[in-house]
Structures are given as structure tokens and as C-alpha cells.
C-alpha positions as CSV (number, residue, x, y, z in Angstrom):
1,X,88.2,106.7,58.8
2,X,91.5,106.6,56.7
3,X,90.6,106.5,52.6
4,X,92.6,104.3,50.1
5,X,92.2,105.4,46.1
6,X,92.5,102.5,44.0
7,X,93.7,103.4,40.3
8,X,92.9,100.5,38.2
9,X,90.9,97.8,39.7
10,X,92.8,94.5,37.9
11,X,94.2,91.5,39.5
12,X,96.7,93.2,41.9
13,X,94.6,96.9,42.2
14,X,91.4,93.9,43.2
15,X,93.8,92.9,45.7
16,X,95.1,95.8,47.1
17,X,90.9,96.9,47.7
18,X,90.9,94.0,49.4
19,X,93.8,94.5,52.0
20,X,92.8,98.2,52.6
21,X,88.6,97.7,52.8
22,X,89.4,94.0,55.2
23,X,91.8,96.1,57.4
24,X,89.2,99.0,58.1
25,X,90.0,101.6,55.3
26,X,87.5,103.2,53.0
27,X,88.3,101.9,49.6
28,X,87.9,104.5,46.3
29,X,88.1,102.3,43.1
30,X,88.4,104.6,39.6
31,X,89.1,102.3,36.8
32,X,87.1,102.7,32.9
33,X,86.4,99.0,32.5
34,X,82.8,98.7,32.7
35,X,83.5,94.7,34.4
36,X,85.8,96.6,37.4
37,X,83.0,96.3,39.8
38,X,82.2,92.6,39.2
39,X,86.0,91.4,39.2
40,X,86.3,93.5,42.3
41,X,83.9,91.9,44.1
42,X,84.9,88.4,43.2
43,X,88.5,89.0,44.3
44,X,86.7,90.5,47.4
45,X,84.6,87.4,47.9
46,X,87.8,85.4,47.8
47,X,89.2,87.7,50.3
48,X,86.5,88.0,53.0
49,X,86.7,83.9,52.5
50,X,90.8,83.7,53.5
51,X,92.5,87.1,54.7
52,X,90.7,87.0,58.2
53,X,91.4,83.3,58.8
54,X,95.2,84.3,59.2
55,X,94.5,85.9,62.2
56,X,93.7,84.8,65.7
57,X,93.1,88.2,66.4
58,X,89.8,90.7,65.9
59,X,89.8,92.7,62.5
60,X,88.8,96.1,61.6
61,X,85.1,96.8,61.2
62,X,85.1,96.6,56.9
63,X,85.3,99.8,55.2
64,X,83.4,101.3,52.7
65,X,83.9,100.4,49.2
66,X,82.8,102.6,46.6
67,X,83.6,103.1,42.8
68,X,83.8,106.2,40.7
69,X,83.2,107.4,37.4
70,X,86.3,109.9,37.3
71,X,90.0,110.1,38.8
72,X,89.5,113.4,40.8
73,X,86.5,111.9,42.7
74,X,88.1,108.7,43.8
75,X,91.6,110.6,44.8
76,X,90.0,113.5,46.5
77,X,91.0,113.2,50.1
78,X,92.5,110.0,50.2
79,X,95.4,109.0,52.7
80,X,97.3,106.3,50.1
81,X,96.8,106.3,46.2
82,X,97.7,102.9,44.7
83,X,98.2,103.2,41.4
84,X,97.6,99.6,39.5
85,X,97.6,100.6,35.9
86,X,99.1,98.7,32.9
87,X,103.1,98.7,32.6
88,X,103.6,101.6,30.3
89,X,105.6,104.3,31.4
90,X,103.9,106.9,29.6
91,X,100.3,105.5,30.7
92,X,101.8,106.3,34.2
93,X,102.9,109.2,33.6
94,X,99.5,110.8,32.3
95,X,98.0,108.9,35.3
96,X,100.8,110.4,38.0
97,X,99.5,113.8,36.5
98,X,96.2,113.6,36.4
99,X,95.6,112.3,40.2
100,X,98.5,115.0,41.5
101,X,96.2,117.4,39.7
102,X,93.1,116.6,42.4
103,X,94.9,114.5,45.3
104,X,96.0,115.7,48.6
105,X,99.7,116.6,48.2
106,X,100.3,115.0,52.0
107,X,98.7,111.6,50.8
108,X,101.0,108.7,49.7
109,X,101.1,107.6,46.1
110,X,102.0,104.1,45.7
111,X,103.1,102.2,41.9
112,X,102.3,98.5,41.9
113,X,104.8,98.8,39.2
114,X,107.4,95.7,39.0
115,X,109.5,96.7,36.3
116,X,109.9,100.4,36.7
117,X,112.6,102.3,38.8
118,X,110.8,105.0,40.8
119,X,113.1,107.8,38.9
120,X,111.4,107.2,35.8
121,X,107.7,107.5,37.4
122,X,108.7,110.9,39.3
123,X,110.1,111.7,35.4
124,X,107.9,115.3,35.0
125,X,106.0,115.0,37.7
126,X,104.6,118.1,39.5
127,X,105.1,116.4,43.2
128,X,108.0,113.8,42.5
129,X,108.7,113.3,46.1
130,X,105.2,112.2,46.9
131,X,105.6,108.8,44.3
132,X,107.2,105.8,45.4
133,X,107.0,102.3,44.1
134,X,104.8,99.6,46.1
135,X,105.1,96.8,44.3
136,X,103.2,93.7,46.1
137,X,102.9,89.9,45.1
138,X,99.3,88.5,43.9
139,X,97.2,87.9,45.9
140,X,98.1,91.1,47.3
141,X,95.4,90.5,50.1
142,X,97.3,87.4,51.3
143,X,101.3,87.6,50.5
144,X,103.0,89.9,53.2
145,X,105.6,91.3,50.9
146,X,105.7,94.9,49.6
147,X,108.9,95.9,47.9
148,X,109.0,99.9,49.0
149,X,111.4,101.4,46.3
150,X,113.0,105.1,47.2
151,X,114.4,107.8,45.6
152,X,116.6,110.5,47.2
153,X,113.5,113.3,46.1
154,X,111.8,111.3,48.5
155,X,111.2,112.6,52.0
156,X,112.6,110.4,54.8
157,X,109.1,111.5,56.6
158,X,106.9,110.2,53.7
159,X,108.9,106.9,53.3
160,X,109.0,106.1,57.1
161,X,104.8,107.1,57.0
162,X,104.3,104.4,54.0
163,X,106.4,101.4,55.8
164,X,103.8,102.3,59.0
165,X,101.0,102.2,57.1
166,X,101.9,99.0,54.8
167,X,102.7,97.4,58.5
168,X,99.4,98.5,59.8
169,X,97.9,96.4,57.0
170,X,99.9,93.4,58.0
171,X,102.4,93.5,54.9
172,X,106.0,93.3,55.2
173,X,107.6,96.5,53.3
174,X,111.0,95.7,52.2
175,X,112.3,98.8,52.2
176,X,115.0,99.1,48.7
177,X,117.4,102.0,48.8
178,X,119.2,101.6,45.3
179,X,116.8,101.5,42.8
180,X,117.3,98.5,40.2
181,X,115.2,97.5,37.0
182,X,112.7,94.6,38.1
183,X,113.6,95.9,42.1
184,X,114.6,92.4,43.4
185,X,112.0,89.5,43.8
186,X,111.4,89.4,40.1
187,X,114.7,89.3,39.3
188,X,114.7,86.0,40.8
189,X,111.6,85.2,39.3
190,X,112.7,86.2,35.8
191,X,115.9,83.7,36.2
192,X,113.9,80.6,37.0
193,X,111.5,81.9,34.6
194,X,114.1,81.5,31.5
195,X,115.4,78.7,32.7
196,X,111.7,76.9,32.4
197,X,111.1,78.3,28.9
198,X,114.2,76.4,27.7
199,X,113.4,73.1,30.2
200,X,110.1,73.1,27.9
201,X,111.3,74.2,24.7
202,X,114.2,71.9,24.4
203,X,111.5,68.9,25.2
204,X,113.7,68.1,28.7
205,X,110.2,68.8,31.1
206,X,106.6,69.9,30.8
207,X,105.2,72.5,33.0
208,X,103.8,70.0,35.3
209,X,106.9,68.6,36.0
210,X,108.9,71.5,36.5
211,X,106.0,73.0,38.9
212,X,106.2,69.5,40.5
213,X,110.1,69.9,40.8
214,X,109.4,73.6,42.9
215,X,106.5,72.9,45.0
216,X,107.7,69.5,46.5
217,X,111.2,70.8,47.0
218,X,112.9,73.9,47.5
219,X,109.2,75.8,46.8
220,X,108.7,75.0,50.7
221,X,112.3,75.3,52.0
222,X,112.2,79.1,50.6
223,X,108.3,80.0,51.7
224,X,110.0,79.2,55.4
225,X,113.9,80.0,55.3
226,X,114.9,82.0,52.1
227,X,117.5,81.3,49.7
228,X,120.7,82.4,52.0
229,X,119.8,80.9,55.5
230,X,118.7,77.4,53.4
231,X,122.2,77.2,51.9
232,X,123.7,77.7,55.1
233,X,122.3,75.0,56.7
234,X,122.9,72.9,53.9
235,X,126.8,73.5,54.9
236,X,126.0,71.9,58.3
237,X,128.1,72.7,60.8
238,X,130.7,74.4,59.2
239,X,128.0,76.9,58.1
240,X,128.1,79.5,55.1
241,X,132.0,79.3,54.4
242,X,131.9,75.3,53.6
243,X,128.6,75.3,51.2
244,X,130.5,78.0,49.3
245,X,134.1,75.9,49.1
246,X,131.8,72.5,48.3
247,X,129.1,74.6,45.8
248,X,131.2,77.5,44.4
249,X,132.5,75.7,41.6
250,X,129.4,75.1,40.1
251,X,129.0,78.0,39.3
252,X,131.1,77.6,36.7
253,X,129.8,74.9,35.0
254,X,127.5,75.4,32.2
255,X,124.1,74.3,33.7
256,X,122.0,77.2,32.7
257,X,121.2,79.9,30.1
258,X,120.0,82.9,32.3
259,X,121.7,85.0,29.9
260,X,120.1,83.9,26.6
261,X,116.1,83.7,26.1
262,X,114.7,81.4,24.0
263,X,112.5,83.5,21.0
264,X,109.3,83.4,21.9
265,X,107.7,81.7,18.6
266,X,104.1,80.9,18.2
267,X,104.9,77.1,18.4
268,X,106.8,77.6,21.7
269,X,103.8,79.7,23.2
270,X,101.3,77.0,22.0
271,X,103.5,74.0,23.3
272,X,103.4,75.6,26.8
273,X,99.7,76.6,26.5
274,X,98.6,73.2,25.4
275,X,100.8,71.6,28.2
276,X,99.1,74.3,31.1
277,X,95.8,73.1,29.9
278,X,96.5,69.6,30.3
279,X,98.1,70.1,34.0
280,X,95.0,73.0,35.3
281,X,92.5,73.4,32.6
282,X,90.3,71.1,35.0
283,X,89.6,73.8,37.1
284,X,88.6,77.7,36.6
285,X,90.5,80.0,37.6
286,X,88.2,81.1,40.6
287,X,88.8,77.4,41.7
288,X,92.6,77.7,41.4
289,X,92.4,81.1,43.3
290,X,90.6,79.3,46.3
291,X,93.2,76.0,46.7
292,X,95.7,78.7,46.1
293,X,94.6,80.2,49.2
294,X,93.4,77.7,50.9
295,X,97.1,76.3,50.6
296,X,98.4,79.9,51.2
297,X,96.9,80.3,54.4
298,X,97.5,76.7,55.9
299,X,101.3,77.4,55.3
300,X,101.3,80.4,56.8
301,X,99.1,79.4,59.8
302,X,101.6,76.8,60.8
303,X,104.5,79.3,60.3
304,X,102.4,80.9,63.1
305,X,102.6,78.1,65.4
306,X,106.6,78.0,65.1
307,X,106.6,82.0,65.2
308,X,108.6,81.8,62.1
309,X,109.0,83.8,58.9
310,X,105.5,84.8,57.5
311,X,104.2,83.3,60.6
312,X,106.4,85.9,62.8
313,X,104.7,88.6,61.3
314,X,101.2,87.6,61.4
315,X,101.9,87.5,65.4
316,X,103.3,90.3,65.6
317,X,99.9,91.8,63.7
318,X,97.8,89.8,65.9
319,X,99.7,91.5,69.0
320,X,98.9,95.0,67.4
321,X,95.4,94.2,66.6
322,X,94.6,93.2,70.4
323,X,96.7,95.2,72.0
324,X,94.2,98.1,73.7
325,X,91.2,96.0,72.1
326,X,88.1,94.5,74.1
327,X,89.7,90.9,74.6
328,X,93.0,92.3,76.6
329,X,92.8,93.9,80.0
330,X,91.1,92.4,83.5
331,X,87.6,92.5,85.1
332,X,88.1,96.7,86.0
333,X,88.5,97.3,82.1
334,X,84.7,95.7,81.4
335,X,82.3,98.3,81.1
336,X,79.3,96.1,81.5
337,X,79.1,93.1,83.8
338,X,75.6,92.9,83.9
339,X,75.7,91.1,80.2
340,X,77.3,88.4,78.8
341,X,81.0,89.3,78.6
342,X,82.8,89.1,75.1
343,X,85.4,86.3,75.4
344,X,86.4,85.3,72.0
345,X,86.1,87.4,68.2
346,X,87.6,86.1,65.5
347,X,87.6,85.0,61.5
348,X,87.1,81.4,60.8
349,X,90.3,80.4,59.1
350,X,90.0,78.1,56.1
351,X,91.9,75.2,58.3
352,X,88.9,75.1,60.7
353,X,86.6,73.7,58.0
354,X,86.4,70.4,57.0
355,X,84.7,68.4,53.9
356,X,81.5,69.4,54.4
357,X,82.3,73.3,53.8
358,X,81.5,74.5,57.6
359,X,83.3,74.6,60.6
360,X,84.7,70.6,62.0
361,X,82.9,70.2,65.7
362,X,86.2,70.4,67.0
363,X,87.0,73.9,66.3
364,X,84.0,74.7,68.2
365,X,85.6,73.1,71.2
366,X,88.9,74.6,70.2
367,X,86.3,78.4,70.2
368,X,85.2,77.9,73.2
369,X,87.9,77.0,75.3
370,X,89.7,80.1,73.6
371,X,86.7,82.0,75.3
372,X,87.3,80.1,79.1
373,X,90.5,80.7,78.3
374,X,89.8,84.5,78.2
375,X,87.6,84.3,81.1
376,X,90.3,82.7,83.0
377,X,92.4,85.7,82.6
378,X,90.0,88.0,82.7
379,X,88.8,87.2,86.9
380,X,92.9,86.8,87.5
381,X,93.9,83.4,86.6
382,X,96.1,84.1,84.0
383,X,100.1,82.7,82.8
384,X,101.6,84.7,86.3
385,X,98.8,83.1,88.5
386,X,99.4,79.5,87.0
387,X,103.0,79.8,87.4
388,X,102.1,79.9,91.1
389,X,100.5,76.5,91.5
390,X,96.7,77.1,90.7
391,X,94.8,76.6,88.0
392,X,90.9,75.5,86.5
393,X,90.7,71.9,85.3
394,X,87.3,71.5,83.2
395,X,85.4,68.3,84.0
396,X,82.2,68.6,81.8
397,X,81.8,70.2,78.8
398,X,78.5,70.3,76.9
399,X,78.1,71.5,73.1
400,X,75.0,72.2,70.9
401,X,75.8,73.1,66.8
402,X,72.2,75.6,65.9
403,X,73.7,76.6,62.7
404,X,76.5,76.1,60.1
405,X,79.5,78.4,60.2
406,X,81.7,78.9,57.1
407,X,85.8,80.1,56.0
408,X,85.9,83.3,57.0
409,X,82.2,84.3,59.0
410,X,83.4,86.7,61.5
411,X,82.4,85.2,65.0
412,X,82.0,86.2,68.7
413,X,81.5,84.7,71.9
414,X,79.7,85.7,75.1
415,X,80.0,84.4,78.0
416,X,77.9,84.0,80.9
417,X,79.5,82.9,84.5
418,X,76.1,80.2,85.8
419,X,78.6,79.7,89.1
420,X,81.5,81.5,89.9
421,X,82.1,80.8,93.9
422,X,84.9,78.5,95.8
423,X,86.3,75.7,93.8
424,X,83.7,75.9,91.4
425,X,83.1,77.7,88.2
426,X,80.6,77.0,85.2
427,X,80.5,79.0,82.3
428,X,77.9,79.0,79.6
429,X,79.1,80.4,76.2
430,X,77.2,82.0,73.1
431,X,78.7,81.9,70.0
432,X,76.9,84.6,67.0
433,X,77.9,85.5,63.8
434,X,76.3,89.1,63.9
435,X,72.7,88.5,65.5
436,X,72.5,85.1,64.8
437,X,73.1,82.3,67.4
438,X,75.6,79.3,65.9
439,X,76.2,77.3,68.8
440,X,76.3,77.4,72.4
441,X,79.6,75.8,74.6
442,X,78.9,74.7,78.7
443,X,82.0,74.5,81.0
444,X,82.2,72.8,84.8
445,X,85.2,73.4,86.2
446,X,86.8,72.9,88.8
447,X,89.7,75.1,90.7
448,X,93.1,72.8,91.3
449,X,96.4,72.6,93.8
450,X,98.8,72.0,90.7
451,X,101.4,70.3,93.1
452,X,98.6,68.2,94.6
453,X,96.2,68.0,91.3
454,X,93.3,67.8,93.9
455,X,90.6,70.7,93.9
456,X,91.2,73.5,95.8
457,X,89.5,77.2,96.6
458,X,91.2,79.6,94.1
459,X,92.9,82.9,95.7
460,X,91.3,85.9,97.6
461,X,91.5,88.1,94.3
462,X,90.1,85.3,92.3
463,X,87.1,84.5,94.5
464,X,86.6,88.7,94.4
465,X,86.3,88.7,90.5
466,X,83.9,86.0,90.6
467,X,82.0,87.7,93.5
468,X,81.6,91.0,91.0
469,X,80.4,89.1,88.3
470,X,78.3,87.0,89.8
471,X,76.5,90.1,91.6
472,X,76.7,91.7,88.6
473,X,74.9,89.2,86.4
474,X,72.4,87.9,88.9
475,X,69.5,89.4,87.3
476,X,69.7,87.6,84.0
477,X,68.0,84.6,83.4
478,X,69.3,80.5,82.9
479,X,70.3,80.7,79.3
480,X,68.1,78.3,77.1
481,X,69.9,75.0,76.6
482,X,71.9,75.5,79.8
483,X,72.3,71.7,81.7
484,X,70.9,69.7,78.9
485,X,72.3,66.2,77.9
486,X,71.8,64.0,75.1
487,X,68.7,62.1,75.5
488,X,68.4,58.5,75.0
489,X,66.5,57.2,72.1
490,X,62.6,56.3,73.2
């Protein structure tokens, strides 16, 4: 089991447990504050609530997190050190020593630093080559970026083992070469940042207007297409080279003051204070973590669905978590046919639940034809097959809701094959979270000529994968619940 060390357990180092202990690591935590443990765990509770919903795809078993009273105890053995502290360079620097002092000198030591240039962290350092900067974006357990900031101290073999492992946790590590103060997604920050102090000082918007102004505009255009690729569409078809000619000129004019801050008086901090409680002081700020999320991972799910951006990458973790895992392979790569065979595992995303606060009734249909889905493929009738002309059409299906199912409860299916023989096939499926029985889905179906859409016998090597399992389970008994129907009233 790999080990993360967690140096300073705050919003982001809270977030950072979280990604690690949700993607299978061990998680050390070593920070003084006597509430770390607490805010830990309610970052975490957020976590376990919205990280797994993003994918369609198993998770790691959940590490083991555990806090410590000193640095040397948390840093002792670990793989990655994250190092989360406040933004003081000499703070760092007695940190950097400190942990060097007891740490692997193989393991990784990342700074969640966003203003610092990794030359003045390795400044006096006893390893210099083994720090780097990792600086994420809050929540660090949901937003896929990591900018990975490099030295030339810093082996090519160490950098290229931190991008691996940052991708391993489903992150995105943007990888900068030439160090810069701020690195380069605050930068951008900072500028919009200035230019909304003096929107609100100068009395031309609140700060419900101007978050109005970015998050029904180009707040969405950027989460899906950037800055560059949006202003090239916006130069239609004669791309890139005619938004510059038509936009260029701008430039010029004097819209903005990114180069002059407004002083940061006590009346200008209380008119934007008094303004932030009028727009969010309704909720706390655990609430406005959880519709952050919540609208967080309903973007990024259907960025999924197109395969784009975000959405890209979250496929391409889902391929890596199932690739080699117990929900890929055919009927040879079951060990045990005699039992009901795993067909589905998964993390109910937050989109699956509905006002009630469990899972809507049809995301149990959407489960469980995931998991016939899965058997399909499993006894040969998979994309290739279909593309041949054959397929299962279901005619009945039968659901019964035992218990409530909630964001984020990790689920599994089993599935039992009732009839597997000819044209016919009926499935009866189990759906647990851990021991406990949630629901149950029943399937008829029925084998079908695609060209003729008229039931048909499926092929020789589909009828021979039936034929094992059904020898193979023959010996269990009817499943409870199996063939019933709504009754009628009296």
C-alpha cells in the first residue's frame, strides 16, 4: 500500500487527504492544530459524498488515515509528501528541513505553494532536487488541475514519477518548465481579481453581480473550451487570425486597471464583506461546499458524456481503473460461476439523487441494465457480436426498492442467470452496499435477428456461455422476490 504525508491538514492539505485516502493511498496527516482532525474529517465527509460519483468506474478500496503528533512519524516511509503549510517562505523552509531530516530521500515532496517559484523552496535545502511545486485548485479532491513546477536540480526521473502518480489520482499535472511568480492559473486569477476590487470600489457592481456576470457567461465557455480555443471560435470561420484583426485594438483602449490596485482600506474590505454576506451569508459554508460540488460534478459528468475537457480525463481514468479489474474480461476470466457474478460496482454520483436525498427509481433501472449490460458481454454478446446482427431485447423488467441509497454509497451488483438457454435469458440482479441488500432488478429477455427484429437462437458460443453458467449455478436456490408482481389492492 503506497503512503501519502500530509503537512498541514487546512483547506487544500484536507483536500489533498482526500484525493490520496479515496484513491487507495494510506494517508499520514501532521499538522499542530488541535481542530486538524475534525476539519479533516468534514472535508472527507464532503469527499466520500462527491469524488466517487465522477466515476463510472470501481474505486480503490479507501486507505488508511491516520494523524500524528510529530513530522518524523507522519513522513517516515512515505511515497509523496505534500506539504500544505502557510505562505511564508521561511515557514517552508524550516518545514523542507525538518521532513528531509526523517523522509525517504526517493519519496516525492510536493508544495501546494501558489505563489512561490520552486528555486526559492530548494533555497538551503539538503535534497533540492527532491522538491517540486504541486500546486492544485480547492477542492483539491474534485478539480483535475495540478500545476507541476520544475527546476533544472530536478531529476527528469522524479518529475516524470510525480506526473504518473498525480495521473494515477485522476488529476491533470500541467507540467511548467520556466518557473514564474504565481506559476500561471493565478495569474489569471489575480487580473480578474483587481479588476473586481475596482468594479466594487468605484460603486460600478456588487459582488453578486459581478459573480453573476462569470458564472452565466464566459465562467462556462472556459470550464469546457479555455480562453484560446473560445476566442477562436468566436472568429468563426476565418478562425484565430480574424478575432485578432477585429479584437486586437482593444487592447488599447483603456478598459482596465490590471496594473494599478486599489488600497485595500478598511471601508473597501467592509463594503465587500457586507455585500458577500448579503449575496451567501444564507448558507454555511459546509452548505456552499456541497452545491459547490454538487454543481462541480454535474458539469464535469456531462463533459463526460461529450468526452470533452475535464470530462476526457475522467474517461480516460475510468479506462485505467477497469482496465485488468473484475468488470472487464469474458466468462473464462470468472473465477467462481457457482455464485452470483459481479456485474456492476460503482459510486452513486450526486446526479443520481433526486429531492428526496436517495437515489431517483430511475437510476436503479439505469444500475441494473449497466449490470445486463455486463452480463451481455460477459457470455459473448458484446459491441463486435452486435455489429453482426444479434442482440437481447428485454421484454419484462421487475424492480423492488428494500432500502434507501444515498450520493456517494459505494454499490455492487450480483447477478444471477434464472434461464440462460435458446432465445431466452432472465437474469435476477442483487444490488448491496457492503452486506446489505438495497434493491433487487429482474430481466426477461429475449435473443433478436436485428435485420428481422423477430426472436432468434443466439450463436453457438453464446448458447455455450450460457450452458456453463447455468451448470454452474444449478445448485443455488430461486432468489427471494424472484417472479413477483404488484398485487392488486384487496
Amino acid at each position: 500500500m503506497k503512503a501519502a504525508a500530509i503537512i498541514g491538514g487546512g483547506v487544500i492539505g484536507g483536500g489533498w487527504a482526500a484525493r490520496f485516502l479515496l484513491n487507495g493511498w494510506d494517508v499520514r496527516v501532521f499538522d499542530p492544530d488541535p481542530e486538524a482532525e475534525r476539519k479533516i474529517n468534514e472535508v472527507l465527509a464532503n469527499a466520500r459524498r462527491s469524488l466517487p460519483g465522477l466515476s463510472d468506474a470501481p474505486l480503490p478500496e479507501e486507505g488508511r488515515l491516520t494523524f500524528h503528533a510529530d513530522m518524523a512519524g507522519a513522513v517516515a516511509g512515505a511515497d509523496w509528501i505534500q506539504e500544505s503549510v502557510p505562505e511564508r517562505l521561511e515557514i517552508k523552509h524550516k518545514v523542507f528541513a525538518e521532513l528531509q531530516a526523517a523522509c525517504d530521500p526517493g519519496a516525492v515532496i510536493g508544495s501546494s505553494t501558489s505563489g512561490f517559484k520552486p528555486s526559492e523552496l530548494q533555497e538551503g535545502a539538503t535534497r533540492p532536487g527532491q522538491i517540486v511545486v504541486t500546486h492544485p485548485f480547492n477542492p483539491v479532491y474534485l478539480l483535475p488541475l495540478i500545476e507541476l513546477v520544475t527546476t533544472p536540480v530536478n531529476d527528469a526521473t522524479l518529475v516524470a514519477r510525480a506526473s504518473e502518480t498525480l495521473t494515477e489520482l485522476g488529476m491533470y499535472p500541467l507540467h511548467v518548465k520556466k518557473e514564474i511568480d504565481a506559476h500561471i492559473a493565478d495569474r489569471f486569477l489575480e487580473a480578474v481579481w483587481r479588476e473586481a476590487l475596482w468594479l466594487v470600489k468605484d460603486g460600478i457592481a456588487t459582488t453578486e453581480e459581478i459573480d453573476e456576470a462569470i458564472r452565466m457567461g464566459f465562467g462556462i465557455r472556459w470550464a469546457q473550451m479555455g480562453l484560446f480555443e473560445t476566442y477562436r471560435v468566436a472568429g468563426g470561420e476565418a478562425g484565430m487570425k480574424h478575432f485578432m484583426a477585429q479584437f486586437g485594438p482593444c487592447l488599447k483602449w483603456p478598459w482596465t486597471k490590471l496594473m494599478d490596485v486599489p488600497e485595500f482600506t478598511d471601508e473597501l474590505v467592509d463594503l465587500i464583506a457586507d455585500q458577500s454576506d448579503a449575496q451567501s451569508g444564507a448558507h454555511s459554508i459546509r452548505e456552499l461546499e456541497r452545491i459547490r460540488d454538487n454543481n462541480l460534478v454535474a458539469m464535469m459528468r456531462a463533459l463526460k458524456g461529450q468526452d470533452w475537457g475535464a470530462g476526457a480525463l475522467l474517461n480516460k481514468q475510468d479506462a485505467r481503473l477497469r482496465a485488468g479489474g473484475p468488470l472487464t474480461g469474458g466468462v473464462d476470466q470468472i473465477g467462481d460461476l457457482s455464485q452470483p457474478i459481479l456485474t456492476l460496482s460503482r459510486a452513486v454520483p450526486l446526479d443520481w439523487t433526486d429531492y428526496n436525498g436517495h437515489m431517483n427509481e430511475a437510476k436503479y433501472l439505469e444500475a441494473f441494465a449497466a449490470s445486463t449490460d455486463r452480463f451481455m458481454e460477459l457470455i459473448g454478446c458484446d459491441a463486435d457480436y452486435i455489429a453482426t446482427g444479434g442482440s437481447y431485447f428485454t421484454a419484462e423488467t421487475h424492480i423492488r426498492h428494500l432500502a434507501e441509497v444515498h450520493a456517494g454509497a459505494r454499490i455492487a451488483v450480483r447477478t444471477q442467470m434464472l434461464v440462460g438457454e435458446g432465445k431466452k435469458l432472465h437474469l435476477f440482479h442483487s444490488m448491496y452496499e457492503g452486506d446489505q441488500l438495497l434493491a433487487t432488478g429482474e430481466s426477461f429477455m429475449l435473443h433478436v435477428d436485428l435485420k428481422t427484429r423477430r426472436p432468434s437462437p443466439p450463436a453457438p458460443e453464446i448458447e455455450a456461455a450460457m450452458q456453463r453458467i447455468r451448470f454452474a449455478q444449478s445448485g443455488m436456490p430461486y432468489p427471494e422476490g424472484a417472479g413477483l408482481s404488484i398485487r392488486r389492492p384487496g
